[in-house]
Short mmCIF file of the C-alpha atoms (twelve columns), coordinates in Angstrom:
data_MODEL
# 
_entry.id   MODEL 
# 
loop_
_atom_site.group_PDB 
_atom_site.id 
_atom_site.type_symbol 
_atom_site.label_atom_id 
_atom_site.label_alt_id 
_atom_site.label_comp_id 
_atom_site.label_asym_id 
_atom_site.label_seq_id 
_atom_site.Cartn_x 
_atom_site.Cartn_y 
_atom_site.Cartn_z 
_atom_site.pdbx_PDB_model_num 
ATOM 1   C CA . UNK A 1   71.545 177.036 117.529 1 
ATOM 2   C CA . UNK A 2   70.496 174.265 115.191 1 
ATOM 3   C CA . UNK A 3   72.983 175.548 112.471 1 
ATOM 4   C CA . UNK A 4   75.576 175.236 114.856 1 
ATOM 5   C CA . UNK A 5   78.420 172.764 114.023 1 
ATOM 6   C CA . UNK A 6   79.672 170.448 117.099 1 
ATOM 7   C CA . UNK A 7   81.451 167.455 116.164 1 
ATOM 8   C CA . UNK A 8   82.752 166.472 119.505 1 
ATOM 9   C CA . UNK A 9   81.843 166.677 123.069 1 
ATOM 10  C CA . UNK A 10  84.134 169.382 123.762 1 
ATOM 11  C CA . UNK A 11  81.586 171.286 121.180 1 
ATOM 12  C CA . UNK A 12  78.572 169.547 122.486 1 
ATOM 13  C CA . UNK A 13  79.033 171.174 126.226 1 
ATOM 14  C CA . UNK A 14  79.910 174.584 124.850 1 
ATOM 15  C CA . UNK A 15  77.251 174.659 122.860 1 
ATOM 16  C CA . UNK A 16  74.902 173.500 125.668 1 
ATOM 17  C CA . UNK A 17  76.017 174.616 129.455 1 
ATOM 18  C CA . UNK A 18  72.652 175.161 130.950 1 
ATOM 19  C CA . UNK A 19  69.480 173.619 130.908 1 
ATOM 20  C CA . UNK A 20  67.543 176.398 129.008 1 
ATOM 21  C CA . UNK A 21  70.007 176.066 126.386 1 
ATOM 22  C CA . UNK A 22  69.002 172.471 125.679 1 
ATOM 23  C CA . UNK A 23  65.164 173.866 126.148 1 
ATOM 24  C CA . UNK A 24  65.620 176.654 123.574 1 
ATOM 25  C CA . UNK A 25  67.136 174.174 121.361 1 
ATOM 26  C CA . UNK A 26  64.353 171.405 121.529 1 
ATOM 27  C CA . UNK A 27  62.106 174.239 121.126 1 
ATOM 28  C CA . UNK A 28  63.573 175.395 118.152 1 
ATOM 29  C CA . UNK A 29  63.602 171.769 116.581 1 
ATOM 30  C CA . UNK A 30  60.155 170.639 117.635 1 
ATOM 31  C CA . UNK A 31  58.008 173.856 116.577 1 
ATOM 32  C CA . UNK A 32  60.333 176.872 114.740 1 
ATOM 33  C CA . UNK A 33  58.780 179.266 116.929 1 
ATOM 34  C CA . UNK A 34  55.227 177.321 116.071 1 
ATOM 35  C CA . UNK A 35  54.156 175.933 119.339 1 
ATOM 36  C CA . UNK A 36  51.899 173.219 118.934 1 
ATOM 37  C CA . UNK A 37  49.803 171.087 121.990 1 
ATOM 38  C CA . UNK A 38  49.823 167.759 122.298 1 
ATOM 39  C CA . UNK A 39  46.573 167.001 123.304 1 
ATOM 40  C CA . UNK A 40  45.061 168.975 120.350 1 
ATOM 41  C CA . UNK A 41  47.109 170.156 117.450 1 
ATOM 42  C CA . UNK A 42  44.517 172.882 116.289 1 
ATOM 43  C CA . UNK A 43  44.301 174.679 119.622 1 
ATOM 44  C CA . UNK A 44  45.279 177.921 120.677 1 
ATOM 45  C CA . UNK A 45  48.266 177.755 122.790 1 
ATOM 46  C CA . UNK A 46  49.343 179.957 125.791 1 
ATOM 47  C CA . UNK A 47  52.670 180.749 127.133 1 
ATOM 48  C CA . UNK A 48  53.292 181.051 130.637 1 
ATOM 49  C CA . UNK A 49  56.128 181.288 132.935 1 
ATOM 50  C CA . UNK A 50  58.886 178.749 133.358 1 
ATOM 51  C CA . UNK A 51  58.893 177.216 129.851 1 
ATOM 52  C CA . UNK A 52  55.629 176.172 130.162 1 
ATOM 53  C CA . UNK A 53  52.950 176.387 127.781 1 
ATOM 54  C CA . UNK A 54  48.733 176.040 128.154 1 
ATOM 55  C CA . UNK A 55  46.361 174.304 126.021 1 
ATOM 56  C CA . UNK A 56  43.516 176.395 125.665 1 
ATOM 57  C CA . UNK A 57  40.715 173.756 124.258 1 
ATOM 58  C CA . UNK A 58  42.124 171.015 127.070 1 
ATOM 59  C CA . UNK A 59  42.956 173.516 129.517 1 
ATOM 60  C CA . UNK A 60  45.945 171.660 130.218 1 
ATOM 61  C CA . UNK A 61  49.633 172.695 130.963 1 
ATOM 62  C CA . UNK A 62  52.756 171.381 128.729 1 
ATOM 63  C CA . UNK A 63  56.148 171.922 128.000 1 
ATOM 64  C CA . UNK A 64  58.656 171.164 124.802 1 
ATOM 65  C CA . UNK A 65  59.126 167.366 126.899 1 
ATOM 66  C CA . UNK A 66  55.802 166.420 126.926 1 
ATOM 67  C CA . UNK A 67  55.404 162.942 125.419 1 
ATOM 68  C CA . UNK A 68  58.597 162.453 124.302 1 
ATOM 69  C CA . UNK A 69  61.156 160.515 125.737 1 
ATOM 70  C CA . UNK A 70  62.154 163.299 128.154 1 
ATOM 71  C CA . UNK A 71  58.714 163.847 129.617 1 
ATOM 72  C CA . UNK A 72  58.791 163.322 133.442 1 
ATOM 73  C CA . UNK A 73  62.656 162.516 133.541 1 
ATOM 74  C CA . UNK A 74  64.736 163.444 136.606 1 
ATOM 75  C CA . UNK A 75  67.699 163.427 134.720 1 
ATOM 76  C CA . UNK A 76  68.800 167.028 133.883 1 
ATOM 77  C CA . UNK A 77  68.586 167.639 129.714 1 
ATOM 78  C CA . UNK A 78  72.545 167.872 129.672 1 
ATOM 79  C CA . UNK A 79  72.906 164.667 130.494 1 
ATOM 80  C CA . UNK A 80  70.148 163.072 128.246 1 
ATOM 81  C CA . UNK A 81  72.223 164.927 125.011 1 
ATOM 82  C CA . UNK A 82  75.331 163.527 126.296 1 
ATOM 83  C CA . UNK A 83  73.690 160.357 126.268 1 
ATOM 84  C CA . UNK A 84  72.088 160.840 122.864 1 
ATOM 85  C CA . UNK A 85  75.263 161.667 121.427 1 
ATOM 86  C CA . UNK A 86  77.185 158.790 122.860 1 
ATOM 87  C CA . UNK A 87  75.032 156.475 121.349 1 
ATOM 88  C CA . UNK A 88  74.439 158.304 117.890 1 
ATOM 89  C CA . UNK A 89  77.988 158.291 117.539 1 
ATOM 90  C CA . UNK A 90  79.841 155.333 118.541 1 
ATOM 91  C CA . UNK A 91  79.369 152.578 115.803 1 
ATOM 92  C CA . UNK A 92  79.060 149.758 117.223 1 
ATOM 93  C CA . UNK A 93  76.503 151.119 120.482 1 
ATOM 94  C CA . UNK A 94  77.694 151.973 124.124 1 
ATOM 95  C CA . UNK A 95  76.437 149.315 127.392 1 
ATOM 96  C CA . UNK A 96  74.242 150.725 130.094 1 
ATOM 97  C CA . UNK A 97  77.700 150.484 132.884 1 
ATOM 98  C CA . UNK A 98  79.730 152.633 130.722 1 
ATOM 99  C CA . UNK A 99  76.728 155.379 130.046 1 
ATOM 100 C CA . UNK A 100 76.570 155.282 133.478 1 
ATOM 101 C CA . UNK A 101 80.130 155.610 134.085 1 
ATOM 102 C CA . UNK A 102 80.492 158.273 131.864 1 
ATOM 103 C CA . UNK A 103 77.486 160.378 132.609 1 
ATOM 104 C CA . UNK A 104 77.499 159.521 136.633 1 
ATOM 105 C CA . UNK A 105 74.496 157.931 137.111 1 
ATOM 106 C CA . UNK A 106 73.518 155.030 138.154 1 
ATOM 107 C CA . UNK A 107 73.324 151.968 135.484 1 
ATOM 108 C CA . UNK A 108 69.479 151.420 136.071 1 
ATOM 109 C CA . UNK A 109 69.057 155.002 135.437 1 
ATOM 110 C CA . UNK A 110 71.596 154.237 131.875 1 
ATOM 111 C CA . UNK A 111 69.608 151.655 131.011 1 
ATOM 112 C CA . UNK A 112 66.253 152.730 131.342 1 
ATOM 113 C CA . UNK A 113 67.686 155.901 129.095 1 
ATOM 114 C CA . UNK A 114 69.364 153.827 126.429 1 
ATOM 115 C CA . UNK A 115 65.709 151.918 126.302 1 
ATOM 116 C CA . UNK A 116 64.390 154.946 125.498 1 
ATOM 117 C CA . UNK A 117 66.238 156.485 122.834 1 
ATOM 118 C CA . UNK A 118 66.435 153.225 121.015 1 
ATOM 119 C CA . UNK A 119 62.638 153.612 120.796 1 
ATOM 120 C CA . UNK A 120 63.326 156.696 119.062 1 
ATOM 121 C CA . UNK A 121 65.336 154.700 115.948 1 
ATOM 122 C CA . UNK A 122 62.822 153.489 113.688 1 
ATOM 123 C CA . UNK A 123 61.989 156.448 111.554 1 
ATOM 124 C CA . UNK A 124 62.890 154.297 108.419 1 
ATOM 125 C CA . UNK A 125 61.159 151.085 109.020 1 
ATOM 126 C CA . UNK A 126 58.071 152.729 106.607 1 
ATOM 127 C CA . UNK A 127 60.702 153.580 103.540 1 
ATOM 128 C CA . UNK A 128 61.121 151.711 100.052 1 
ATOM 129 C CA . UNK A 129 64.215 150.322 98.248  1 
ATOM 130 C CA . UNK A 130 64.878 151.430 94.249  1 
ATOM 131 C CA . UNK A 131 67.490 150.434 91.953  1 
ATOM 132 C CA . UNK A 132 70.565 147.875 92.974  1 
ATOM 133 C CA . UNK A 133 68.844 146.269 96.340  1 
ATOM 134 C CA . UNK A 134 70.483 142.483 98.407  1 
ATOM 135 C CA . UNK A 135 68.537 141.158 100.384 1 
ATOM 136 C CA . UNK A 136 69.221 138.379 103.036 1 
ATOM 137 C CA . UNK A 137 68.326 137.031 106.791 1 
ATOM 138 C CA . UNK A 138 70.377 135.945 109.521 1 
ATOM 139 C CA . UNK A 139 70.025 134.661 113.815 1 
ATOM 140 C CA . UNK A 140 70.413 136.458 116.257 1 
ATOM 141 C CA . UNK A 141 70.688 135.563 120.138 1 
ATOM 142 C CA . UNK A 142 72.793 132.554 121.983 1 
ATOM 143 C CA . UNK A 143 72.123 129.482 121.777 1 
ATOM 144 C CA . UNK A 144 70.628 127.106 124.369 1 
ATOM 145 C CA . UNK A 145 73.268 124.840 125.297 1 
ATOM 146 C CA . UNK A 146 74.815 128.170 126.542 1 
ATOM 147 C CA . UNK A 147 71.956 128.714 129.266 1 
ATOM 148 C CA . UNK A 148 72.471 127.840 133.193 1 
ATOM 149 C CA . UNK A 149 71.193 124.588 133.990 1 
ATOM 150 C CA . UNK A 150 68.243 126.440 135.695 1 
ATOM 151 C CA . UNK A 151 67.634 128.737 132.678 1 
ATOM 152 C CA . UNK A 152 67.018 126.065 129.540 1 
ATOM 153 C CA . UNK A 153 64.681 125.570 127.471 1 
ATOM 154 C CA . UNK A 154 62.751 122.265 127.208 1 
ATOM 155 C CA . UNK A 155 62.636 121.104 123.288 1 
ATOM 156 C CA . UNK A 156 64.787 124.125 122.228 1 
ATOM 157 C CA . UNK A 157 67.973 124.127 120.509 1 
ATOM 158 C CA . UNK A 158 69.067 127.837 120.271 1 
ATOM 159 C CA . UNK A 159 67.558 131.095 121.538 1 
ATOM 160 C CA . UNK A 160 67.933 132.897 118.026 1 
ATOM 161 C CA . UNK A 161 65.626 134.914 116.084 1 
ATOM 162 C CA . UNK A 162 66.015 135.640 112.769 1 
ATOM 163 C CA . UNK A 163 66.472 139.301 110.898 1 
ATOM 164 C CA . UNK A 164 65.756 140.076 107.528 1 
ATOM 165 C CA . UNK A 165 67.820 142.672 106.106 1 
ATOM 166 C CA . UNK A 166 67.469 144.446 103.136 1 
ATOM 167 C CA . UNK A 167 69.941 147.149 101.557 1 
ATOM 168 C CA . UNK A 168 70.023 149.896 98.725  1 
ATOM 169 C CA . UNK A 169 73.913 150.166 97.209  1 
ATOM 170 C CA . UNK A 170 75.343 153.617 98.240  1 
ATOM 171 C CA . UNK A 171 71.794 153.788 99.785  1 
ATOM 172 C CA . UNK A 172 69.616 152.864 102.718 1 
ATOM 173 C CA . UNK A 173 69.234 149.472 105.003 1 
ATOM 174 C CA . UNK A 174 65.855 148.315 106.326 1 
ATOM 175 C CA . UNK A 175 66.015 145.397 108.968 1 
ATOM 176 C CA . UNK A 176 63.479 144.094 110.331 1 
ATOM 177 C CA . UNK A 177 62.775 140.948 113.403 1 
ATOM 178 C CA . UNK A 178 60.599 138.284 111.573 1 
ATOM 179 C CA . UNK A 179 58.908 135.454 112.755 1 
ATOM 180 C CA . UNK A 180 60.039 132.828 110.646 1 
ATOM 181 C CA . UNK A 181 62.131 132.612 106.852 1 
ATOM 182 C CA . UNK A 182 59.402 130.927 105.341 1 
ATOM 183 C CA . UNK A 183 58.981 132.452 101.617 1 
ATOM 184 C CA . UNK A 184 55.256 133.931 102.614 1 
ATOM 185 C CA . UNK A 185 57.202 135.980 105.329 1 
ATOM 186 C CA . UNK A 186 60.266 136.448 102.902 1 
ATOM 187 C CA . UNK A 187 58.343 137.954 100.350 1 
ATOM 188 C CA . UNK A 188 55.744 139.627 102.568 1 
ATOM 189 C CA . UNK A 189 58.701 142.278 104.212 1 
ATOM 190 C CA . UNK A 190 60.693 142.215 100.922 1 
ATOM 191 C CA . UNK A 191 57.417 143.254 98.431  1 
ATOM 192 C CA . UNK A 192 56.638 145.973 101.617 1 
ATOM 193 C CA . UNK A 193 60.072 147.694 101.529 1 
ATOM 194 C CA . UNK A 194 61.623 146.766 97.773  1 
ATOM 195 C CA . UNK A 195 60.084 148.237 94.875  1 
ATOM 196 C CA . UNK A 196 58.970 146.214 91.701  1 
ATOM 197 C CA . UNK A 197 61.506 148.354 89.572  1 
ATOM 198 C CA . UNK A 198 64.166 147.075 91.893  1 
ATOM 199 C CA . UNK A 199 66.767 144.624 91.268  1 
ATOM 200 C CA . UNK A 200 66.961 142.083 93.330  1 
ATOM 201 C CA . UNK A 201 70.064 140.251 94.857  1 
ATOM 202 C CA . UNK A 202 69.885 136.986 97.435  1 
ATOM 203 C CA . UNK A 203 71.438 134.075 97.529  1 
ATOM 204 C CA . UNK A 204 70.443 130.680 96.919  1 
ATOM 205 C CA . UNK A 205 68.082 130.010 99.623  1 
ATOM 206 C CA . UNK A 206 64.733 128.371 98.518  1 
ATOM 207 C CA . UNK A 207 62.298 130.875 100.047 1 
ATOM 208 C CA . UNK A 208 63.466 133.720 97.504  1 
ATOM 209 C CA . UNK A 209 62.712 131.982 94.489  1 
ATOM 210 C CA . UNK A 210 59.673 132.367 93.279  1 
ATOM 211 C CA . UNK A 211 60.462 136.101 93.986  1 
ATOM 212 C CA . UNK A 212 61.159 136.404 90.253  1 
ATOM 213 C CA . UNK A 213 58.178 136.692 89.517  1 
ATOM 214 C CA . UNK A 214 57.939 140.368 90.710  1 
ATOM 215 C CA . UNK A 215 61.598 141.330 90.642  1 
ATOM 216 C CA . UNK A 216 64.450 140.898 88.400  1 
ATOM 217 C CA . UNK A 217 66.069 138.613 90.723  1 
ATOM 218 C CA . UNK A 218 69.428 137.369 90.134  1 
ATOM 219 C CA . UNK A 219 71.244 134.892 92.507  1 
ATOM 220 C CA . UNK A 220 74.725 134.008 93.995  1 
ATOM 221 C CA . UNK A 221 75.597 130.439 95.120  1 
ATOM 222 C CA . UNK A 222 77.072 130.517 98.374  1 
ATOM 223 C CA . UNK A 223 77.041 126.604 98.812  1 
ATOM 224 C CA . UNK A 224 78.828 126.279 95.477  1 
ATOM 225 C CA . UNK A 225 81.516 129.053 96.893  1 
ATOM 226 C CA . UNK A 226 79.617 131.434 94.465  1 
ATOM 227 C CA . UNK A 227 79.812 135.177 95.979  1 
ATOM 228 C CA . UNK A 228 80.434 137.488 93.582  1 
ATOM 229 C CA . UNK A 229 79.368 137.312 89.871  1 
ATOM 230 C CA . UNK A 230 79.710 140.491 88.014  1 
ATOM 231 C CA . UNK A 231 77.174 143.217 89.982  1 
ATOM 232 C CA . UNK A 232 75.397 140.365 92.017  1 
ATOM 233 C CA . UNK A 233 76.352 139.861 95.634  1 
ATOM 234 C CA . UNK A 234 75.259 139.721 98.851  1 
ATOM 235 C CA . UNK A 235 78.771 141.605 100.352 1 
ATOM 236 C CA . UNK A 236 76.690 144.901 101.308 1 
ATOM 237 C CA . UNK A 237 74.448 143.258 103.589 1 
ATOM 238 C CA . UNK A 238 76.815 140.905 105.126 1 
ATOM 239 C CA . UNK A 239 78.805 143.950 106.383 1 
ATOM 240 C CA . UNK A 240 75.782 145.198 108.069 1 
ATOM 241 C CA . UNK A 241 75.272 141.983 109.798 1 
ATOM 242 C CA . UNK A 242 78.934 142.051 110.889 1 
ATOM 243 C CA . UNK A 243 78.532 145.366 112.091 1 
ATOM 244 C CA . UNK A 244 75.116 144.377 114.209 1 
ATOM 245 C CA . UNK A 245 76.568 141.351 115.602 1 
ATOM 246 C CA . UNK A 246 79.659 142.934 116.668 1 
ATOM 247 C CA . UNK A 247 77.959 145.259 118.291 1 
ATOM 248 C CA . UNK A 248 75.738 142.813 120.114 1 
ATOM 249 C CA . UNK A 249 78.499 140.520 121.020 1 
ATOM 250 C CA . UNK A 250 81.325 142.772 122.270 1 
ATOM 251 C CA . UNK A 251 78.961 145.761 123.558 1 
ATOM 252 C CA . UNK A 252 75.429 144.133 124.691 1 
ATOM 253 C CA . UNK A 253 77.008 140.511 125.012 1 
ATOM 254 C CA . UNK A 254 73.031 140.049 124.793 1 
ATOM 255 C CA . UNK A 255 69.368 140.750 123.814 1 
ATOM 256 C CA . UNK A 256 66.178 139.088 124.393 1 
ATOM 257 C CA . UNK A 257 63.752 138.558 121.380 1 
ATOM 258 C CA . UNK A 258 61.248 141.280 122.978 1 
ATOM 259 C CA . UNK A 259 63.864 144.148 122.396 1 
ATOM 260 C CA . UNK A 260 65.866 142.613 119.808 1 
ATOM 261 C CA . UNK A 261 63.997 144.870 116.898 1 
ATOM 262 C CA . UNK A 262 65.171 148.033 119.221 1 
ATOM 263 C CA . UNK A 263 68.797 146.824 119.046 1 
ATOM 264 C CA . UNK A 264 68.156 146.266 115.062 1 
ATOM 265 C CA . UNK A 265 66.845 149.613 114.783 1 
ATOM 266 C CA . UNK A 266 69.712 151.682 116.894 1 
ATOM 267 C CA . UNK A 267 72.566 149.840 113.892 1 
ATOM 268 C CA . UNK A 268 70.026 151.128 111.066 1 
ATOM 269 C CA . UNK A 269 69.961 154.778 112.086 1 
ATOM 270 C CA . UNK A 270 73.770 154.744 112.413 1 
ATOM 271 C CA . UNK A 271 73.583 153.240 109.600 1 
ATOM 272 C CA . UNK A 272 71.808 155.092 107.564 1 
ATOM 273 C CA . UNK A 273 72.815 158.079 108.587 1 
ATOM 274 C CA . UNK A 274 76.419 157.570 108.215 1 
ATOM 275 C CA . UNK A 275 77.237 160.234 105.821 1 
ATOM 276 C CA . UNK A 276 75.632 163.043 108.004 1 
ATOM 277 C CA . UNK A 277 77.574 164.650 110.078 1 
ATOM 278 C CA . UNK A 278 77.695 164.519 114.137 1 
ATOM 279 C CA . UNK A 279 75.740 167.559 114.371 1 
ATOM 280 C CA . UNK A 280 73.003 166.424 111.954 1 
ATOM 281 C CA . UNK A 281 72.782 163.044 113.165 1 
ATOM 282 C CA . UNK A 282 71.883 164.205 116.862 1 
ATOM 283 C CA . UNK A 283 69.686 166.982 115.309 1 
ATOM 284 C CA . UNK A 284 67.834 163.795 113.551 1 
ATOM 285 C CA . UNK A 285 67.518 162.098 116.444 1 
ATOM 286 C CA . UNK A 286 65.855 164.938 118.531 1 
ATOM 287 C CA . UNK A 287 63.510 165.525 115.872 1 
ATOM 288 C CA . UNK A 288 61.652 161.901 116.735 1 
ATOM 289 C CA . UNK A 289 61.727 161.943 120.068 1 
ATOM 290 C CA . UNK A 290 57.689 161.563 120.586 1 
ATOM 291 C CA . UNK A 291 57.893 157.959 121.329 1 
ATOM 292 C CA . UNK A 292 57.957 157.929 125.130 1 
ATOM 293 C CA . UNK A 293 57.721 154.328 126.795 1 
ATOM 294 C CA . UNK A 294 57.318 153.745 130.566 1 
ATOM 295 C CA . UNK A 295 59.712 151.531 133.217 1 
ATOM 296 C CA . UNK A 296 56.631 149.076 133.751 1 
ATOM 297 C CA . UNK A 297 56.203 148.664 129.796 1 
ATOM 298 C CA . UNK A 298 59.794 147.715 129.293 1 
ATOM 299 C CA . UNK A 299 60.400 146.038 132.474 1 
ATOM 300 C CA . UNK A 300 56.717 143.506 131.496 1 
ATOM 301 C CA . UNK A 301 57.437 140.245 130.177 1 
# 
C-alpha cells in the first residue's frame, strides 16, 4: 500500500474505501510489521482482536491511533486522510468552513482537525542550513486600528508578530515566531539553524551586522533600491513570505500570536516538500502524527 501512487482524490478513495484499509496502512507506516507500545518501547506486545494490541509490561490495551492525532477521534479514518490530503496539497492552506463543507462535518469538528494536523508540521524546525542561505524577518497579524471598538488594545499600535525566516537556494526553509528582531534574537535562531560554512544573505537591517563575524555575510540595500547584486539577494525568502501571507490573508483572513508558529509551520512543510510527490507528501505527514493535542489545550488562552 505505501508504494502505491495516488495523486488525486479520485486515487486517494480507491486506494482507501474502508476503514481497515486506512488501519493496515497506518500500520504499515508506523511499525513495518514491528509493533511497538507506547507506554514502553521495549515490551512485549500482544495482538488481540479488533486491531487492538496489549502491552505486556503495562498491561494496557492500544491500537495504531494511540497518541497520535487520531487517538480518541469520532471521525471515521477516511475522512481524517481526506482532510490530510486537502491540506498537504493545496498551497496556500484550506479554512475550517470549506473542510467542513467538503468532508460534511461540522466546522468545529474542521477546525479542531485542521488544529491538529498543523501540530503535526514541524518536523524541520531542528534542521541546519549549508551553502547559499537569505535570511530575513517580517509581521504578521492586523493591526490595531482594525479591532472593534470593544476589542483594542490600550498603548498598542498593531497586533503583529514578527517571523524570522531563513532559506537554503534549491533547498530547505526554516521559519520560526520570535519574540523580538533585536540582533541577540537575530543571531540566536540564525547561529541555531545556519551553519558557520554558510553564506549568508540579509539585507541592510542593523541587527545582522555584526553577524560577520561568524558568516561570510554579504548584504543588499533595500533602502538604496539595492536588491540584487550578482548572487546576493533576499528574492527566495520574500517569495515565501508572499506565499505565507497570502495564505493567511485570503484563506485564514486571521491568526492569533498563540497559533501563529502552527500556521508558519503548515507553509514550511508544503514548502519544503514541494518536489515530492502527492503520495509522498501525505505518506510524510502520517509518519509524524504522534503529536496529539486536546480541545481544552487549544481552546486555553
Amino acid at each position: 500500500m505505501i508504494n502505491q501512487d495516488f495523486n488525486s482524490i479520485i486515487d486517494l478513495i480507491k486506494a482507501f474505501p474502508t476503514q481497515q484499509s486506512c488501519i493496515d496502512h497506518l500500520e504499515q507506516l508506523r511499525w513495518n510489521g514491528n509493533v511497538v507500545s507506547p507506554f514502553d518501547s521495549e515490551s512485549k506486545v500482544y495482538n488481540c482482536k479488533g486491531n487492538k494490541y496489549k502491552c505486556k509490561n503495562t498491561g494496557k490495551y492500544f491500537n495504531v491511533k494511540t497518541n497520535t492525532i487520531f487517538d480518541n477521534t469520532k471521525i471515521e479514518l477516511q475522512k481524517w486522510f481526506l482532510g490530510i490530503w486537502l491540506v498537504t496539497s493545496h498551497k496556500k492552506g484550506i479554512s475550517s468552513l470549506q473542510l467542513g463543507r467538503d468532508l460534511n462535518i461540522t466546522q468545529k469538528s474542521a477546525w479542531f482537525m485542521l488544529s491538529r494536523i498543523r501540530q503535526c508540521f514541524g518536523i524541520d524546525n531542528d534542521s541546519q542550513l549549508d551553502n547559499e542561505v537569505e535570511a530575513d524577518e517580517t509581521f504578521v497579524g492586523g493591526k490595531n486600528k482594525n479591532r472593534h471598538a470593544n476589542k483594542k488594545i490600550k498603548g498598542s499600535s498593531d497586533d503583529k508578530a514578527p517571523v524570522l525566516g531563513m532559506v537554503e537556494r534549491n533547498g530547505k526553509v526554516i521559519a520560526k515566531q520570535i519574540p523580538n528582531t533585536t540582533y541577540e534574537t537575530l543571531s540566536i535562531e540564525i547561529l541555531k539553524s545556519v551553519k558557520e560554512t554558510a553564506k549568508l544573505y540579509t539585507d541592510e537591517y542593523t541587527s545582522y551586522k555584526r553577524l560577520k563575524r561568524v558568516y561570510d555575510h554579504q548584504v543588499v540595500k533595500h533602502s538604496q533600491y539595492q536588491y540584487v547584486q550578482g548572487r546576493v539577494h533576499t528574492n527566495t525568502i520574500e517569495g515565501f513570505w508572499s506565499l505565507l501571507k497570502r495564505g493567511i490573508v485570503g484563506i485564514y483572513h486571521f491568526t492569533s500570536k498563540k497559533h501563529l508558529q502552527l500556521y508558519v509551520d503548515e507553509f514550511v512543510f508544503r514548502y519544503n516538500s514541494r518536489t515530492s510527490s502527492e503520495a509522498m507528501r501525505f505518506n510524510l505527514f502520517l509518519q509524524n502524527i504522534e503529536n496529539r493535542i486536546t480541545y481544552q489545550t487549544l481552546i486555553n488562552g
